[in-house]
PDB file of N, CA, C and O in Angstrom, chain B, residues numbered from 101:
ATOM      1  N   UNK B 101     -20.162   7.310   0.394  1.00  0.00           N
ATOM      2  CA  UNK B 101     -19.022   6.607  -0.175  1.00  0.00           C
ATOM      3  C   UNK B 101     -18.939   5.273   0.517  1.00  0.00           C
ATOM      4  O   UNK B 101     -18.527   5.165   1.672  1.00  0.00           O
ATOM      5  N   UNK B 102     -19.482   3.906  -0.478  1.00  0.00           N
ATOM      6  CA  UNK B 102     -19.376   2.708   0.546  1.00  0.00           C
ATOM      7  C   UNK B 102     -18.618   1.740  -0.428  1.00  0.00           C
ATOM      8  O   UNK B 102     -18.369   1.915  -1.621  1.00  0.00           O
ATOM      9  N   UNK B 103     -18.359   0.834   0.259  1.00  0.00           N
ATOM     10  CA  UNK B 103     -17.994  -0.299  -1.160  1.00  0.00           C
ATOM     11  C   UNK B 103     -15.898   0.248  -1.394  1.00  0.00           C
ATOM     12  O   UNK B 103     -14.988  -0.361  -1.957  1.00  0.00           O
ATOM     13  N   UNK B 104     -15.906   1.193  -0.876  1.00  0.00           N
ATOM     14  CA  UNK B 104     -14.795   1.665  -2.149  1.00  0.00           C
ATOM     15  C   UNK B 104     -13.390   1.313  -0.690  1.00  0.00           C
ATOM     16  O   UNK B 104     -13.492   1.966   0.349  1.00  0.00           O
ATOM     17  N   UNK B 105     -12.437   0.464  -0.810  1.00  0.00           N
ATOM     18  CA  UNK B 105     -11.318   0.667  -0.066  1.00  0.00           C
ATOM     19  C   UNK B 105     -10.280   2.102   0.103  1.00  0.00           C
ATOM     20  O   UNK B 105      -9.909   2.878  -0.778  1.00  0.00           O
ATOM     21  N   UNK B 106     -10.028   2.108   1.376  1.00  0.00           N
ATOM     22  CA  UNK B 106      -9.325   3.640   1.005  1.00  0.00           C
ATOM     23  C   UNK B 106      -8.071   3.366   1.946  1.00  0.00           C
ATOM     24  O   UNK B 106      -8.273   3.129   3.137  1.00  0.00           O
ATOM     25  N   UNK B 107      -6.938   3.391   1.494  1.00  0.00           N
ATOM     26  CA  UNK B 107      -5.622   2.920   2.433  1.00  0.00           C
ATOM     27  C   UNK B 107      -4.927   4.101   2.098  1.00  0.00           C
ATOM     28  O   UNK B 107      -4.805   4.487   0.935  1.00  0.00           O
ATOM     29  N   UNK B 108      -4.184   5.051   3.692  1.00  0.00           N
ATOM     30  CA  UNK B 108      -3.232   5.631   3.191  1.00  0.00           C
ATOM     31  C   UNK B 108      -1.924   5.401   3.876  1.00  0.00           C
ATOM     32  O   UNK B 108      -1.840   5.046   5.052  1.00  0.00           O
ATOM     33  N   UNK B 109      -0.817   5.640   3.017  1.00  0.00           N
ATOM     34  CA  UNK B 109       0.759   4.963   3.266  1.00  0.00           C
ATOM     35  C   UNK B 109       1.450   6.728   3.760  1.00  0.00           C
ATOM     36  O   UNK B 109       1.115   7.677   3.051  1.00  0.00           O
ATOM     37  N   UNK B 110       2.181   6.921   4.720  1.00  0.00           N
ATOM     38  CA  UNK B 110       1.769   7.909   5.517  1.00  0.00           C
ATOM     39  C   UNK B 110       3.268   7.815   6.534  1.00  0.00           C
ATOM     40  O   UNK B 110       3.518   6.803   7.188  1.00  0.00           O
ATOM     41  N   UNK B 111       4.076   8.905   6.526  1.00  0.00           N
ATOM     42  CA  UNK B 111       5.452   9.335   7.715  1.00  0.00           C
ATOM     43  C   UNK B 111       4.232   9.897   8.659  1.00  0.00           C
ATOM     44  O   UNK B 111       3.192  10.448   8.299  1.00  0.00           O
ATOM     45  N   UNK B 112       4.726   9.560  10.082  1.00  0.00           N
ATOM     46  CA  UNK B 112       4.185   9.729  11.424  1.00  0.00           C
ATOM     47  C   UNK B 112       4.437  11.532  11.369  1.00  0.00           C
ATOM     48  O   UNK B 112       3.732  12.494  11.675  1.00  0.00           O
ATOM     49  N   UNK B 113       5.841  11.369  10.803  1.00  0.00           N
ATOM     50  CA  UNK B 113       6.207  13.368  10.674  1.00  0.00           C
ATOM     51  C   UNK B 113       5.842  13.859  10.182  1.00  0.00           C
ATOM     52  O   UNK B 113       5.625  14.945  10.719  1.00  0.00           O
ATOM     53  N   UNK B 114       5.370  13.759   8.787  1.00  0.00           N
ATOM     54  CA  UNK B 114       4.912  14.410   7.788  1.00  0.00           C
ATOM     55  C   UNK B 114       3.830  15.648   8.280  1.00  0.00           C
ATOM     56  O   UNK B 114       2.872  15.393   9.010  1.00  0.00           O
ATOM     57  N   UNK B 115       4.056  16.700   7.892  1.00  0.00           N
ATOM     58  CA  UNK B 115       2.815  17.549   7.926  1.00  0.00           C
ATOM     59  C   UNK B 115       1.783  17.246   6.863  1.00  0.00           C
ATOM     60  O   UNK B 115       0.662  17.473   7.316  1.00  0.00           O
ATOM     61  N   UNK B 116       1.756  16.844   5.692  1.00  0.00           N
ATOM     62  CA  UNK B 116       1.037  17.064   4.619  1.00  0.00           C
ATOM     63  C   UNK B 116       0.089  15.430   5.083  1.00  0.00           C
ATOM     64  O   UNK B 116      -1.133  15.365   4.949  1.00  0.00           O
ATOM     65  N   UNK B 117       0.727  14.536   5.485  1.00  0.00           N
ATOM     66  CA  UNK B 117       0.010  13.127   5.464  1.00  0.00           C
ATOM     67  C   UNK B 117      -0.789  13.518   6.880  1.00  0.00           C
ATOM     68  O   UNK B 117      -1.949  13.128   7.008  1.00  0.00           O
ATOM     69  N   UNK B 118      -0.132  14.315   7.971  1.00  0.00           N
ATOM     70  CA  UNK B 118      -1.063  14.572   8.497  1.00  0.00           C
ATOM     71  C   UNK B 118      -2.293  15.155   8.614  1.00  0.00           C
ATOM     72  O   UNK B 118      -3.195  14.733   9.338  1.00  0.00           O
ATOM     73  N   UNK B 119      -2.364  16.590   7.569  1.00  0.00           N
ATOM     74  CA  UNK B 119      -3.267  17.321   6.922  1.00  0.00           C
ATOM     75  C   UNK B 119      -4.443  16.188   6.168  1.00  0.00           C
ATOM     76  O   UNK B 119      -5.650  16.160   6.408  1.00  0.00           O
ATOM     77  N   UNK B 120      -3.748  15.373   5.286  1.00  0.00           N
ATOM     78  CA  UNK B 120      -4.631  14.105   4.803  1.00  0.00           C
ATOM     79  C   UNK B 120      -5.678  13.229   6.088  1.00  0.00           C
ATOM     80  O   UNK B 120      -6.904  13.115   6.056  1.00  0.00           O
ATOM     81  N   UNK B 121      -5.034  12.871   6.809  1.00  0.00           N
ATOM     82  CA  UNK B 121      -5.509  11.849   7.411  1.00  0.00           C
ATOM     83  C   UNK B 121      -6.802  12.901   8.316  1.00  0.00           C
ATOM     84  O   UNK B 121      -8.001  12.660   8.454  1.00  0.00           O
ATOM     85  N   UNK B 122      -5.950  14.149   8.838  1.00  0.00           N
ATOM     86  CA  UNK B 122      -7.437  14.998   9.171  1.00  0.00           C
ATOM     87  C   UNK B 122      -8.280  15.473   8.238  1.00  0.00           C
ATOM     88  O   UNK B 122      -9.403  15.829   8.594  1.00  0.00           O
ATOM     89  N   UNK B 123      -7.950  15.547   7.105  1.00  0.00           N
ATOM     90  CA  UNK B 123      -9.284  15.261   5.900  1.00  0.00           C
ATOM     91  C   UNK B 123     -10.284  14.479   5.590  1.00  0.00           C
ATOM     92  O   UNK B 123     -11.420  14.857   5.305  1.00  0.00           O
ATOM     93  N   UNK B 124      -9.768  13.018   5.653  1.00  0.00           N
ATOM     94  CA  UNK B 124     -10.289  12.098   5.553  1.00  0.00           C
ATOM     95  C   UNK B 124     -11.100  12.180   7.006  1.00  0.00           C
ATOM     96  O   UNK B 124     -12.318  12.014   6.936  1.00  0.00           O
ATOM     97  N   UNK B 125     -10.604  12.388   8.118  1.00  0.00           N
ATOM     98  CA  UNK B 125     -11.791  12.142   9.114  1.00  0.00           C
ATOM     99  C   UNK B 125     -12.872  13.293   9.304  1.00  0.00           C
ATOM    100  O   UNK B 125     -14.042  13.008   9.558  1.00  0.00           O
ATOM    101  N   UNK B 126     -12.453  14.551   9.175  1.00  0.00           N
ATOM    102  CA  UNK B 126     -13.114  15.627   8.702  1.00  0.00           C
ATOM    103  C   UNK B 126     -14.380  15.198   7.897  1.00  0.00           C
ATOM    104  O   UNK B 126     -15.505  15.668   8.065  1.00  0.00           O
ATOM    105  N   UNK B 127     -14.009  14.181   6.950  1.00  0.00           N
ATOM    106  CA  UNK B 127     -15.353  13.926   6.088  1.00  0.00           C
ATOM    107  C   UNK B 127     -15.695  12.580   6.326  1.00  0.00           C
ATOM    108  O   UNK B 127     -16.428  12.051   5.491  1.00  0.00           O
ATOM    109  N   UNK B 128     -15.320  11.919   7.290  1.00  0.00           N
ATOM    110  CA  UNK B 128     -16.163  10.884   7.667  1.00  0.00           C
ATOM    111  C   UNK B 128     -15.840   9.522   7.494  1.00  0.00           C
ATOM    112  O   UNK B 128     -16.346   8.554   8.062  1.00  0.00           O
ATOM    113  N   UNK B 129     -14.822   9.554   6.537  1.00  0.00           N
ATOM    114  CA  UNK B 129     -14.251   8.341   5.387  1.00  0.00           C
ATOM    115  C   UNK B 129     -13.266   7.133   6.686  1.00  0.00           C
ATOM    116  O   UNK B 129     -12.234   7.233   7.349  1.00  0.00           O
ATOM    117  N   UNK B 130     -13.726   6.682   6.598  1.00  0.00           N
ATOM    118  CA  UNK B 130     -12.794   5.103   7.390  1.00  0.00           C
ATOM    119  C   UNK B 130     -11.670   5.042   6.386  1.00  0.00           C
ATOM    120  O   UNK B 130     -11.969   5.318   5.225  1.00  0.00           O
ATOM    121  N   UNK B 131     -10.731   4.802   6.591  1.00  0.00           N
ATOM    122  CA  UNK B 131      -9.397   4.320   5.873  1.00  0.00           C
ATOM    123  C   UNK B 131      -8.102   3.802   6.729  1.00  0.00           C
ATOM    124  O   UNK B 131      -7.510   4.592   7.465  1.00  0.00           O
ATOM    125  N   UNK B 132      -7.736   2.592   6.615  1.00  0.00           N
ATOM    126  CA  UNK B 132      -6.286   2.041   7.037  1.00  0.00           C
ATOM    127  C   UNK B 132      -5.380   3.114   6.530  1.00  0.00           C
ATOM    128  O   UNK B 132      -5.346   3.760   5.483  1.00  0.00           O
ATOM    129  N   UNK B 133      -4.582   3.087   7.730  1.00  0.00           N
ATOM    130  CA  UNK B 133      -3.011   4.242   7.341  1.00  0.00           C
ATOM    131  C   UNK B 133      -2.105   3.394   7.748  1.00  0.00           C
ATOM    132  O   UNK B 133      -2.281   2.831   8.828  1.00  0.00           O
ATOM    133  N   UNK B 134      -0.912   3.118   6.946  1.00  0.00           N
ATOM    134  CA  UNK B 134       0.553   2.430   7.574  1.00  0.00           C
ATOM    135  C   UNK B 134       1.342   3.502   7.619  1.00  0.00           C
ATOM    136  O   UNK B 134       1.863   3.882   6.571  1.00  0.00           O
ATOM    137  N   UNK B 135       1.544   4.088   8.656  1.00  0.00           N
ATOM    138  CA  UNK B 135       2.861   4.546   8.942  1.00  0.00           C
ATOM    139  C   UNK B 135       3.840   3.924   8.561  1.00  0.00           C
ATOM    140  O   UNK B 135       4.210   2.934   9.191  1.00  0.00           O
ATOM    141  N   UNK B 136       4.601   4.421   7.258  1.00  0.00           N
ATOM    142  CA  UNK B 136       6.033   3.467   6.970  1.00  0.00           C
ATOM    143  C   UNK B 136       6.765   3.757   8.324  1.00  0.00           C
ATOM    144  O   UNK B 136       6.889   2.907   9.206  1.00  0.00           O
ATOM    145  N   UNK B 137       7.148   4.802   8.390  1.00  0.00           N
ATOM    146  CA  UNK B 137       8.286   5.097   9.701  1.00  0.00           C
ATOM    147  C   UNK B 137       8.379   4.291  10.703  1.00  0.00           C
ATOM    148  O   UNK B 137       9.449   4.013  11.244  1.00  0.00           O
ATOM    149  N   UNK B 138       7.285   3.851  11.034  1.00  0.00           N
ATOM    150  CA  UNK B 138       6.634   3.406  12.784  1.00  0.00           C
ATOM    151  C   UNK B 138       7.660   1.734  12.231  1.00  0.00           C
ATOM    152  O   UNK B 138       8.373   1.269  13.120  1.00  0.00           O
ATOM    153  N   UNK B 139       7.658   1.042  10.966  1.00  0.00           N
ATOM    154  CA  UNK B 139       7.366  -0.301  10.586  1.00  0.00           C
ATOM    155  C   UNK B 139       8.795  -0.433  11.002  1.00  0.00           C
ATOM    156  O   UNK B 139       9.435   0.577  11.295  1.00  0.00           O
ATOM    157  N   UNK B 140       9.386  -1.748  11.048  1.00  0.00           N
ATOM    158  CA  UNK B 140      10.976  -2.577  10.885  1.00  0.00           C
ATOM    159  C   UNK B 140      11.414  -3.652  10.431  1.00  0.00           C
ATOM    160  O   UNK B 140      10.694  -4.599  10.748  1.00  0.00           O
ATOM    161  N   UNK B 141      12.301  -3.927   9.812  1.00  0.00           N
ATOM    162  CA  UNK B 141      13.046  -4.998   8.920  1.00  0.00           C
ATOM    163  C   UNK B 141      12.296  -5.005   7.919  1.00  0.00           C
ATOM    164  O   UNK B 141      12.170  -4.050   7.153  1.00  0.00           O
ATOM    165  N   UNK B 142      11.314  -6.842   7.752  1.00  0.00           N
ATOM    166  CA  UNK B 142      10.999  -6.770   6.529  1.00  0.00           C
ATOM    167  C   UNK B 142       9.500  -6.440   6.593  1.00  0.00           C
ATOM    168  O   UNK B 142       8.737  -6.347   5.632  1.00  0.00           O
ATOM    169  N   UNK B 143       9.296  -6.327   7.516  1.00  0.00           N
ATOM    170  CA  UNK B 143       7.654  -5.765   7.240  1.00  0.00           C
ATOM    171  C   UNK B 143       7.694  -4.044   6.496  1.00  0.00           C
ATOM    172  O   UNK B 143       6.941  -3.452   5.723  1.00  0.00           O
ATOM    173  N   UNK B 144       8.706  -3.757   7.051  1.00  0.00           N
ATOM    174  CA  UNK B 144       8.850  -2.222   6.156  1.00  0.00           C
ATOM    175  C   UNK B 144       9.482  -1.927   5.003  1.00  0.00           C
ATOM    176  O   UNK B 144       9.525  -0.837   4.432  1.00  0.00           O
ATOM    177  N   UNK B 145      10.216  -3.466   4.529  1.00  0.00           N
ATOM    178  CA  UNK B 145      10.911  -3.630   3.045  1.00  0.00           C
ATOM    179  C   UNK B 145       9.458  -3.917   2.038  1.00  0.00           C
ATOM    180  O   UNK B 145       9.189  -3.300   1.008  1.00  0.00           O
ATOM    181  N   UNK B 146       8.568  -5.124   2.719  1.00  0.00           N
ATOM    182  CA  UNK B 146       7.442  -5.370   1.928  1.00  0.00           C
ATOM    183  C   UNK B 146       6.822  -3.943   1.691  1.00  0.00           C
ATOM    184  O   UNK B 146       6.893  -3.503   0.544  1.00  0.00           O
ATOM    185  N   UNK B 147       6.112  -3.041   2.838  1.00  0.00           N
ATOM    186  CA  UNK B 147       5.707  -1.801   2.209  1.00  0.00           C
ATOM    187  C   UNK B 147       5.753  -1.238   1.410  1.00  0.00           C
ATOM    188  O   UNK B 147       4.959  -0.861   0.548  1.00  0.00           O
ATOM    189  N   UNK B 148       7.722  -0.993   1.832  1.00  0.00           N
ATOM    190  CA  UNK B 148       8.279  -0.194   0.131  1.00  0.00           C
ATOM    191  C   UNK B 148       7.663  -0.409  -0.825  1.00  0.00           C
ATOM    192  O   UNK B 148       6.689   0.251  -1.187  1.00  0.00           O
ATOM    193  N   UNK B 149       8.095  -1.295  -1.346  1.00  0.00           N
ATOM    194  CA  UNK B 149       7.924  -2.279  -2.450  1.00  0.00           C
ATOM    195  C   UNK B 149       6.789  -2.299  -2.686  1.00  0.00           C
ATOM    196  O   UNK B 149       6.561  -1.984  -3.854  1.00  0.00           O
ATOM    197  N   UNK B 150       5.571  -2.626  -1.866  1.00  0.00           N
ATOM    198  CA  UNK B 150       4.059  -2.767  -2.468  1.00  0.00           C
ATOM    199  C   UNK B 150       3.830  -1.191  -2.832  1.00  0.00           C
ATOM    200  O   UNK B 150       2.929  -1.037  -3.656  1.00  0.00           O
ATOM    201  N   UNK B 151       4.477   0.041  -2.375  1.00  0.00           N
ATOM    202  CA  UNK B 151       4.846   1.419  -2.708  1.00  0.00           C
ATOM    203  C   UNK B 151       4.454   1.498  -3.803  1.00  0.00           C
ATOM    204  O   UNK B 151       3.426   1.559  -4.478  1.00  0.00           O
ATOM    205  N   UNK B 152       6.027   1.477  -3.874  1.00  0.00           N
ATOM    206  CA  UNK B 152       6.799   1.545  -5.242  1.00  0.00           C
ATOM    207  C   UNK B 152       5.953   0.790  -6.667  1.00  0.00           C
ATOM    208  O   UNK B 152       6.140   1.278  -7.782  1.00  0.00           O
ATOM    209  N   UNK B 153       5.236  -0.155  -6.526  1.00  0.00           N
ATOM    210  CA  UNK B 153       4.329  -0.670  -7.424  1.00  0.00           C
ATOM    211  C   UNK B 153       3.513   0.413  -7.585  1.00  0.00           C
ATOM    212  O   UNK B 153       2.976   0.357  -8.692  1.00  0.00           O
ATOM    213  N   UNK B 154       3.139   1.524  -6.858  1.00  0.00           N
ATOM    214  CA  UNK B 154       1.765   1.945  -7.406  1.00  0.00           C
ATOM    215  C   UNK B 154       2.594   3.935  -7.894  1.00  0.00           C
ATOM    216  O   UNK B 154       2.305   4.738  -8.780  1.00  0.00           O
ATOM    217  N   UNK B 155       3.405   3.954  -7.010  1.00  0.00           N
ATOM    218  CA  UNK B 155       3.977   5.285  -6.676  1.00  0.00           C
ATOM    219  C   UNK B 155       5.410   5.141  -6.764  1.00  0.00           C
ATOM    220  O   UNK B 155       5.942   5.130  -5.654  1.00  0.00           O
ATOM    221  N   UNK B 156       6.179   5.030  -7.717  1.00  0.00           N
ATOM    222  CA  UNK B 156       7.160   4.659  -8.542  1.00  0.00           C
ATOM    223  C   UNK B 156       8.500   5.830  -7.407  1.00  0.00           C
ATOM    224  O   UNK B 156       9.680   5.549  -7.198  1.00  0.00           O
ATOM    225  N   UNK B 157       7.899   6.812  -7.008  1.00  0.00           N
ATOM    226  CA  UNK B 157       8.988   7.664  -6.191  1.00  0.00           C
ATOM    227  C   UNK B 157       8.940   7.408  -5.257  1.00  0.00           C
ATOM    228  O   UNK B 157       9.814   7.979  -4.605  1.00  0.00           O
ATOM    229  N   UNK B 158       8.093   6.527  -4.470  1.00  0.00           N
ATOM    230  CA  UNK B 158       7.768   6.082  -3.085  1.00  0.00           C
ATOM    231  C   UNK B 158       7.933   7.359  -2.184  1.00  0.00           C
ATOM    232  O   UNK B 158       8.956   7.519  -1.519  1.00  0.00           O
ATOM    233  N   UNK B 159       6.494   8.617  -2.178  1.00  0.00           N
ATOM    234  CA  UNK B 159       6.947   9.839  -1.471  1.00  0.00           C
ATOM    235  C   UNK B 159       5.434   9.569  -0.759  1.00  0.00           C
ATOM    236  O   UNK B 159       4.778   8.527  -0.734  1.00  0.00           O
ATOM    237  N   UNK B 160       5.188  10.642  -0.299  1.00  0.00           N
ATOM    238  CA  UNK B 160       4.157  10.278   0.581  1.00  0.00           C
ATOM    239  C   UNK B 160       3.468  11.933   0.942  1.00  0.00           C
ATOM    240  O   UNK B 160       4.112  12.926   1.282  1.00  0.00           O
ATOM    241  N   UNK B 161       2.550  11.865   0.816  1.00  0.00           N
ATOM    242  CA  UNK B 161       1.152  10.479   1.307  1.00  0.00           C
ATOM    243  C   UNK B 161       0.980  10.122  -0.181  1.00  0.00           C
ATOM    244  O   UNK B 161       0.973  10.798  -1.210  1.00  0.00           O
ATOM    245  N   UNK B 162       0.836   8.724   0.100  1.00  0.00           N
ATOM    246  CA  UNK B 162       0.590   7.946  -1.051  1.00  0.00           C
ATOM    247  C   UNK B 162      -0.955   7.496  -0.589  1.00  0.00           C
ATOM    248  O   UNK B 162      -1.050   6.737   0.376  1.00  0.00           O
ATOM    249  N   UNK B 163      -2.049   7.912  -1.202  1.00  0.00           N
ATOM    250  CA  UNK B 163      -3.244   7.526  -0.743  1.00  0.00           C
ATOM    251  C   UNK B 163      -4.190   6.539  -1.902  1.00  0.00           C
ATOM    252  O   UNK B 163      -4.201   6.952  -3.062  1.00  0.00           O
ATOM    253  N   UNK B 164      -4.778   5.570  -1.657  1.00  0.00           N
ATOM    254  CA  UNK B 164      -5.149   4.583  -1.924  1.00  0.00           C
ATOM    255  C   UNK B 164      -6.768   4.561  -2.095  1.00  0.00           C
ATOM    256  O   UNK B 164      -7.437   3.967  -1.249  1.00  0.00           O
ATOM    257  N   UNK B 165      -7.393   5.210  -3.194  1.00  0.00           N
ATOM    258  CA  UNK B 165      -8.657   4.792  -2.846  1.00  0.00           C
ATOM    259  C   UNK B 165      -9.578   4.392  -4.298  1.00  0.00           C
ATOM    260  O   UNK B 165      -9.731   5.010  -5.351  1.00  0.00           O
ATOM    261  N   UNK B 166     -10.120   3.006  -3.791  1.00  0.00           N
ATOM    262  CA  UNK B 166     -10.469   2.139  -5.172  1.00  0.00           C
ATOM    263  C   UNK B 166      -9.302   1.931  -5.569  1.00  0.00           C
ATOM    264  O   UNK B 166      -8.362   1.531  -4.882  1.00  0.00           O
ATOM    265  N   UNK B 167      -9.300   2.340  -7.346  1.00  0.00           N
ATOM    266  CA  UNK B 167      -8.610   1.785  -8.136  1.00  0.00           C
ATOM    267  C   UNK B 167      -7.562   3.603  -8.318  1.00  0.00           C
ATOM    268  O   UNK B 167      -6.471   3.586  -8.888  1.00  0.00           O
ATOM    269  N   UNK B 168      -7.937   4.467  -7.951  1.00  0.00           N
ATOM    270  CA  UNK B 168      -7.332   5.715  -7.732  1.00  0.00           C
ATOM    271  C   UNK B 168      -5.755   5.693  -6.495  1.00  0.00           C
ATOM    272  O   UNK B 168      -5.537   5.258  -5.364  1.00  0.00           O
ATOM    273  N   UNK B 169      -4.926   6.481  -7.627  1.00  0.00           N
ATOM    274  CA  UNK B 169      -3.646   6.742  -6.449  1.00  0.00           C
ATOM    275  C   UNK B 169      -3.472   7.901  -6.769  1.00  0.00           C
ATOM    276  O   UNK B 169      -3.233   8.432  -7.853  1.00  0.00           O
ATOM    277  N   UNK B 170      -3.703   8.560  -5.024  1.00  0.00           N
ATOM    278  CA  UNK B 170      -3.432  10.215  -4.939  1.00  0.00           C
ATOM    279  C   UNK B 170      -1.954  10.235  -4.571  1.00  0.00           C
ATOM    280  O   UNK B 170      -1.693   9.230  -3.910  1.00  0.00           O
ATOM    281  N   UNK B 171      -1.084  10.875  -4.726  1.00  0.00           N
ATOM    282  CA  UNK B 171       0.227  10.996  -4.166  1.00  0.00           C
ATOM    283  C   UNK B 171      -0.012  12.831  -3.660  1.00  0.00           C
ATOM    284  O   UNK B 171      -0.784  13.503  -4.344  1.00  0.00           O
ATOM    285  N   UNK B 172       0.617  13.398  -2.612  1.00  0.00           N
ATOM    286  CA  UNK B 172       0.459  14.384  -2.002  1.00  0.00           C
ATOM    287  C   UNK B 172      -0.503  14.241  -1.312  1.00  0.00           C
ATOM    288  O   UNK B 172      -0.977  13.136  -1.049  1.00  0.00           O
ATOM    289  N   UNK B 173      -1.071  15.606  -0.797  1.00  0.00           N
ATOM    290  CA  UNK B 173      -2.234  16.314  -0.347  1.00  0.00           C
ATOM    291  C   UNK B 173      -3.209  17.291  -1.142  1.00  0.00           C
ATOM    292  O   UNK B 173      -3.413  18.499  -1.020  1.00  0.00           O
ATOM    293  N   UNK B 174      -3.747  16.316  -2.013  1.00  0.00           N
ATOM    294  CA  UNK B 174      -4.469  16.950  -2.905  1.00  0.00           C
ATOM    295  C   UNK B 174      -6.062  16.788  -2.744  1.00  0.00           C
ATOM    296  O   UNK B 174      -6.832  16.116  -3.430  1.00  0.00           O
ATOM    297  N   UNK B 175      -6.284  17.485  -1.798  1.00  0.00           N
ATOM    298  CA  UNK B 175      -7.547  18.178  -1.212  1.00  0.00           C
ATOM    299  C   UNK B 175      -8.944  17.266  -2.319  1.00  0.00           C
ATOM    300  O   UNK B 175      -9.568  16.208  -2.236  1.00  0.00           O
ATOM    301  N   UNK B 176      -8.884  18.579  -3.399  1.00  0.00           N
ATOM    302  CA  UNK B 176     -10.025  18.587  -4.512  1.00  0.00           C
ATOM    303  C   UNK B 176      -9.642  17.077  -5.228  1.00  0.00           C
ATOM    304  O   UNK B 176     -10.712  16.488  -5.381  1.00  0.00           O
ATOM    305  N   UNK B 177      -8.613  16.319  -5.673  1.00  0.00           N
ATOM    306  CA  UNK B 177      -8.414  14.997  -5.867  1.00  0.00           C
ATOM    307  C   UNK B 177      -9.090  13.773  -5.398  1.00  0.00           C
ATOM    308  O   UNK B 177      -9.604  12.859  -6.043  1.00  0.00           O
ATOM    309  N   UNK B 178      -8.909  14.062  -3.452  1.00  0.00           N
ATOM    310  CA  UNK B 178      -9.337  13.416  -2.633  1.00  0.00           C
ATOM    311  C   UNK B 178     -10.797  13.602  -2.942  1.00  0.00           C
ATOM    312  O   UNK B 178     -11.280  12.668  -3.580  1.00  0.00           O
ATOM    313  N   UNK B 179     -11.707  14.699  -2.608  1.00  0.00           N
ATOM    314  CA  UNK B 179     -13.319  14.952  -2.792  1.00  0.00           C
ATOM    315  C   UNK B 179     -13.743  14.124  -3.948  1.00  0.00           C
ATOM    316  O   UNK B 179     -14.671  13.317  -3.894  1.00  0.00           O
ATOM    317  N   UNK B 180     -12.722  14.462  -5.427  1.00  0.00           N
ATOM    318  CA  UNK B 180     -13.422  13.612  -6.265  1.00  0.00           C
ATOM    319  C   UNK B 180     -13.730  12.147  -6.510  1.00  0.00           C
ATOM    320  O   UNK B 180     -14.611  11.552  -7.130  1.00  0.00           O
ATOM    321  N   UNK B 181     -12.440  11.707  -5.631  1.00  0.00           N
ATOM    322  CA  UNK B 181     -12.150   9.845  -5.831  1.00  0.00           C
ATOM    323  C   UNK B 181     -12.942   9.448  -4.852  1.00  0.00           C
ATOM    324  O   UNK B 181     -13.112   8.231  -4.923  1.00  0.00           O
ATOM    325  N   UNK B 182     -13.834  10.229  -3.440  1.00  0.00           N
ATOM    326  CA  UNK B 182     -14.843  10.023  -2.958  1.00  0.00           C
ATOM    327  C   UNK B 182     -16.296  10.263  -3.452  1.00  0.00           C
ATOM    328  O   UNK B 182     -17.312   9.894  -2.862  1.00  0.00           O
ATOM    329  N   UNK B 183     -16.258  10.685  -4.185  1.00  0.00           N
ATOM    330  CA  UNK B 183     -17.307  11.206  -4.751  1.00  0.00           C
ATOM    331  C   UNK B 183     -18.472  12.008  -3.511  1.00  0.00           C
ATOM    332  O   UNK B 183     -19.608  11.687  -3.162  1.00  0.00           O
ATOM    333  N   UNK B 184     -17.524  13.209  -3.076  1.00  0.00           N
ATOM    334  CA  UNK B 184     -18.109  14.401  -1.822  1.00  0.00           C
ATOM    335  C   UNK B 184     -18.349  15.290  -3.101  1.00  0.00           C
ATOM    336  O   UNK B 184     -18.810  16.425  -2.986  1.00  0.00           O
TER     337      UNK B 184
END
């Protein structure tokens, strides 16, 4: 899997974004994560918002890869938009 951007938007608490992010390294995949939680003022208003453009409920994990948006922890989703 090369070429393809993979960003995930991600609570520091979350169990499920955490389950994600050990997926993604599990299989090898490089990807930027923003912790919304960690962010403040307007650097964490811009987030929202760039969110909310793709993931209209702004819930999380909102995962980012290519032109694909996974919302949850959807395992078999993830494998396919990598093509594992």
């Amino acid at each position: 899997m090369s070429g393809c951007d993979v960003k995930l938007y991600a609570l520091s608490t979350c169990i499920h974004c955490r389950n994600t992010k050990e997926f993604l390294k599990s299989c090898g995949v490089g990807y930027e994560c923003i912790d919304v939680d960690k962010l403040d003022g307007d650097e964490r208003k811009a987030i929202i918002e760039e969110i909310k453009k793709i993931n209209p409920s702004c819930s999380f994990p909102t995962l980012v890869i290519g032109d694909k948006i996974i919302v949850g922890f959807r395992e078999d989703e993830i494998k396919e938009a990598l093509n594992l």
